[in-house]
C-alpha positions in Angstrom: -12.4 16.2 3.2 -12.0 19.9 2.3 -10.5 22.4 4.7 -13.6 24.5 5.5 -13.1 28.3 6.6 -16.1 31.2 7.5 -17.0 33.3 5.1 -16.0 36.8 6.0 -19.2 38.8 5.0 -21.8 36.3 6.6 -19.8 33.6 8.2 -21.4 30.7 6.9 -19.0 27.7 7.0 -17.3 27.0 2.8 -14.6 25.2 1.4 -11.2 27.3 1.0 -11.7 26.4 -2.8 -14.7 27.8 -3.0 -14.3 31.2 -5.1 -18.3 32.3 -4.0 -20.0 32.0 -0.6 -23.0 29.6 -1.5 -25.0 31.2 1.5 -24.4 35.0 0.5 -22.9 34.9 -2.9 -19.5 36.6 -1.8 -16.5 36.3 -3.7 -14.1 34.1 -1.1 -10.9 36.1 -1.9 -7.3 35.8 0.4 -5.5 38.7 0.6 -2.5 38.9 -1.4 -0.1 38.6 1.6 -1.7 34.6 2.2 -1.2 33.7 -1.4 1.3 31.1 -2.5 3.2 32.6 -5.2 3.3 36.1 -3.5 5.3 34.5 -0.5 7.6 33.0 -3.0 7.9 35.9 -5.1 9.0 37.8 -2.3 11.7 35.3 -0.8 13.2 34.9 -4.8 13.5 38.8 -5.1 14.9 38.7 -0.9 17.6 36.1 -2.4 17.9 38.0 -5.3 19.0 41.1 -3.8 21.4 38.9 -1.1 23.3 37.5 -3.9 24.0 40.5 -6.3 25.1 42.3 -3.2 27.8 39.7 -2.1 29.2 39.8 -6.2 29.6 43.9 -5.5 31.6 43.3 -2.0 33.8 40.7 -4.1 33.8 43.4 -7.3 35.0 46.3 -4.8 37.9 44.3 -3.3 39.4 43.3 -7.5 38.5 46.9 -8.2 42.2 47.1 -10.0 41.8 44.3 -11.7 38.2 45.6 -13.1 39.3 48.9 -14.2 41.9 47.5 -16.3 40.1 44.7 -18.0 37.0 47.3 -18.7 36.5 47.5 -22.0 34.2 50.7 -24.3 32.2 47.9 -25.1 31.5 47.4 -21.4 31.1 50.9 -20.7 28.4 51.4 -23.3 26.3 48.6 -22.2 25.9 50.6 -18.8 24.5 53.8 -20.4 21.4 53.0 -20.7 21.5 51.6 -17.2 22.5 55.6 -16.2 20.1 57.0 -18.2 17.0 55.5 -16.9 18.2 56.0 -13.2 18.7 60.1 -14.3 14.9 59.7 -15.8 13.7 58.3 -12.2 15.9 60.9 -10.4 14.0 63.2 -12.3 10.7 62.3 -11.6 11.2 62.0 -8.2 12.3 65.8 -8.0 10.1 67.4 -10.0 7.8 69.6 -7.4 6.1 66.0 -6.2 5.3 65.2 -2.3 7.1 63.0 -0.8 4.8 60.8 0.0 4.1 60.2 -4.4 7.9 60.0 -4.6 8.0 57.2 -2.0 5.0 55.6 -3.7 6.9 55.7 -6.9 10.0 54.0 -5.6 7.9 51.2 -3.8 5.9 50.9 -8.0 9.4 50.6 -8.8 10.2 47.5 -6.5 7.3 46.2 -7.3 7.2 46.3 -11.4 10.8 45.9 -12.3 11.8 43.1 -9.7 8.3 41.5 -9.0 6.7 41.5 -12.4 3.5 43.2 -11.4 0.9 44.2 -13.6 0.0 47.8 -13.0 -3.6 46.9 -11.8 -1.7 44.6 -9.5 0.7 46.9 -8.4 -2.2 50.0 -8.0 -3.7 47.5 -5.6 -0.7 46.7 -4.1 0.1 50.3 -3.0 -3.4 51.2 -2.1 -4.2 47.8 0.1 -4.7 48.0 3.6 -3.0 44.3 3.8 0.0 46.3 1.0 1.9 49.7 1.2 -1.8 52.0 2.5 -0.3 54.5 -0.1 -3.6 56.8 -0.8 -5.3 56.1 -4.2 -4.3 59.5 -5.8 -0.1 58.7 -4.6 -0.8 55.2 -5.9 -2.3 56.1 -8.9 0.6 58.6 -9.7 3.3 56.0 -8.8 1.2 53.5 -11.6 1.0 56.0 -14.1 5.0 57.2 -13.8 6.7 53.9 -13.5 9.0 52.9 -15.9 8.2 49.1 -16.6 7.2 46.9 -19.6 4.0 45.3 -18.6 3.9 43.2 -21.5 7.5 41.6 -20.7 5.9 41.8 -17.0 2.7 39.3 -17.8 5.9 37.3 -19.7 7.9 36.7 -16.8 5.5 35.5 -15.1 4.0 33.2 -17.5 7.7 31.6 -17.5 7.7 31.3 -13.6 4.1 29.5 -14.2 5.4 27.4 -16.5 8.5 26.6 -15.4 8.3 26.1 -11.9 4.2 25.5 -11.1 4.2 23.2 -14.8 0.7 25.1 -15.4 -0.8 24.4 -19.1 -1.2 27.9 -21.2 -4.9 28.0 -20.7 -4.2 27.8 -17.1 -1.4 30.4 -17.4 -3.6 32.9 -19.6 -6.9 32.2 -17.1 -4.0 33.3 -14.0 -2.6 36.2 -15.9 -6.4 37.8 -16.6 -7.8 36.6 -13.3 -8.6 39.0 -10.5 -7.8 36.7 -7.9 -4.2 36.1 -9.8 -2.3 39.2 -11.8 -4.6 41.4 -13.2 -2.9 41.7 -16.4 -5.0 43.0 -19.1 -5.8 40.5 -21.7 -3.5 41.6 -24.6 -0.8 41.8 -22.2 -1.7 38.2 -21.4 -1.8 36.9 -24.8 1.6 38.5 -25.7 3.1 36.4 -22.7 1.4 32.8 -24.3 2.9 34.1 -27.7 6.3 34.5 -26.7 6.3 31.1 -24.1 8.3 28.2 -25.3 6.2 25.3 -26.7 
């Protein structure tokens, strides 16, 4: 039998399934803290982080050993790198209250190391469940970040496919949905385009 839980605008008793309220017609939506993949999402970028910072404790300790075998070619690849952390610097210095600076840091988390679509991440900042960032900070944090929403909806697509074995009609519906990503629906059909058959 289906687990059963109140609706929260009337209370009648439906299915956890159930995307409308069959009494009042409500959509049945859990917040994006409950859901599945965000949990995950979060404890992969939580790992993430861990790992990378044990390889720059073992990096600082050969430090010798680094600095001679360092290469131009090295050196260049980590220009770009500098460049886009100037650009953010920038942005973030620019006359702009703190509170839009902070907002763009957290869009920053959020789009570059979850793989948020901007809708997603504007109702991340702005949730009362998220960040509680007001909608103008929020909005500015959305429209400033530096991110690639297309490779964004791709990324996730992969994780999708990869880990949760979804077909790509079930990926795209995910991507679109407003209960799942909130890409937009070319950004969605860039990510089935460039998924491995």
């Amino acid at each position: 039998m289906a687990k059963m839980i109140n609706c929260k605008t009337c209370g009648a008793e439906i299915a956890t399934s159930a995307k409308i309220c069959p009494s009042c017609g409500a959509k049945n939506k859990k917040t994006i803290f409950k859901r599945w993949w965000f949990i995950l999402t979060v404890l992969i970028v939580i790992i993430s982080a861990l790992t990378s910072g044990g390889n720059k404790g073992k990096n600082a300790t050969d430090g010798t050993k680094e600095t001679a075998s360092t290469s131009t070619t090295d050196i260049s690849k980590d220009e770009p790198k500098q460049e886009k952390e100037k650009d953010t610097a920038k942005d973030t210095k620019d006359n702009v209250p703190k509170e839009y600076q902070s907002a763009l840091k957290k869009a920053d988390l959020y789009a570059n190391q979850m793989y948020l679509s901007k809708k997603g991440l504007y109702d991340q900042l702005t949730s009362d469940y998220g960040e509680q960032f007001p909608k103008e900070a929020a909005q500015y944090a959305a429209d400033n970040v530096k991110a690639d929403w297309k490779k964004n909806a791709l990324a996730k697509a992969k994780f999708y496919q990869d880990q949760m074995n979804m077909s790509k009609s079930a990926i795209y519906d995910q991507l679109v949905s407003d209960y799942g990503e909130k890409f937009t629906e070319e950004e969605a059909q860039y990510a089935l385009s460039n998924l491995e058959s």
